[in-house]
C-alpha positions in Angstrom: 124.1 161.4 13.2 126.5 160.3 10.6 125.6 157.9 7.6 128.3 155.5 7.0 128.4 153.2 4.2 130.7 150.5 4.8 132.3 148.0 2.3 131.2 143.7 2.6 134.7 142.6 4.2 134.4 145.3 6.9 130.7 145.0 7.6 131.4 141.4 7.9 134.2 142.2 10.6 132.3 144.6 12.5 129.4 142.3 12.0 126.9 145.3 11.1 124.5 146.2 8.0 125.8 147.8 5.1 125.2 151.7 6.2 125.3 152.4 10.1 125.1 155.8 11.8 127.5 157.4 14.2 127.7 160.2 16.3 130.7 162.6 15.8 132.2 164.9 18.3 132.8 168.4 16.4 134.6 169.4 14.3 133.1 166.4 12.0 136.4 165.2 10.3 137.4 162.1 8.6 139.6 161.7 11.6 136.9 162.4 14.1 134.4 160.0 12.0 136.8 157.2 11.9 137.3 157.5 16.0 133.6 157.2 16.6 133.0 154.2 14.0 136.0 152.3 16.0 134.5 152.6 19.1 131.4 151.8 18.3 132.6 148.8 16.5 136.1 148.1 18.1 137.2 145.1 15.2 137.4 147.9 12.9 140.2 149.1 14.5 143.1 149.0 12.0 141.6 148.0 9.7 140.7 150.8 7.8 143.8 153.1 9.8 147.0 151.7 10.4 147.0 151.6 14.1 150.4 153.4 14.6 150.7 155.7 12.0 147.0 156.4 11.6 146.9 156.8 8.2 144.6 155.5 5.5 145.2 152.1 4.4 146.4 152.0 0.8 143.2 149.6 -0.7 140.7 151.9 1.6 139.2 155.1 -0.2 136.7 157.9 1.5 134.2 159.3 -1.0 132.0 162.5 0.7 129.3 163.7 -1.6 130.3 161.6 -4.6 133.7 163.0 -4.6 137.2 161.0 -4.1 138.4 162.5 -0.4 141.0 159.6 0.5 143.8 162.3 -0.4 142.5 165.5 2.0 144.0 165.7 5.3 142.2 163.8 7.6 141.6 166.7 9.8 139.8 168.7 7.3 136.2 169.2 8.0 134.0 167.0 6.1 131.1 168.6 3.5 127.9 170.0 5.1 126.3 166.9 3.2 128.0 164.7 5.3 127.8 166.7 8.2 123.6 166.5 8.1 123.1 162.8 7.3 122.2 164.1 3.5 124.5 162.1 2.2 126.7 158.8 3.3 130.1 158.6 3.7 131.7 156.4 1.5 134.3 154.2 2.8 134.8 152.0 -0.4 137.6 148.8 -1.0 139.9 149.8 -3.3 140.5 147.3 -6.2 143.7 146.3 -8.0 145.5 143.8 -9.8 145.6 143.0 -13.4 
């Protein structure tokens, strides 16, 4: 199992607590992660990929182990951390403005 912390404005959509846990079919990937979190909770779907392109929304950001990983390739496996429930993955809101 997979511990996923998810931002206030997509718990609220998926209508879930704060951290939730998922099962990922290997290889544990962002990709792979991302999958299994939509189909657990299907009204997160697009909104933290866009649905065609599946790419990382621009004011989404991944952090594994405390570390910025909204830049890797999605298919790149995801820290043992991660991969053993040690640690959450981070999907975060990205703020801007000025």
């Amino acid at each position: 199992m997979i511990r996923v912390f998810l931002p206030y404005h997509l718990r609220t959509l998926a209508q879930c607590d704060a951290e939730v846990k998922i099962d990922v079919e290997p290889p544990c990937t962002a990709a792979n992660l991302i999958d299994a979190l939509e189909r657990t909770y299907p009204s997160l779907r697009g909104a933290i990929l866009e649905l065609e392109s599946r790419q990382r929304r621009p004011k989404i950001r991944f952090f594994a182990c405390k570390e910025d990983i909204s830049h890797a390739a999605m298919d790149k496996p995801l820290p043992e951390g991660i991969v053993n429930g040690d640690e959450p993955f981070m999907i975060v809101g990205a703020i801007s403005g000025g």
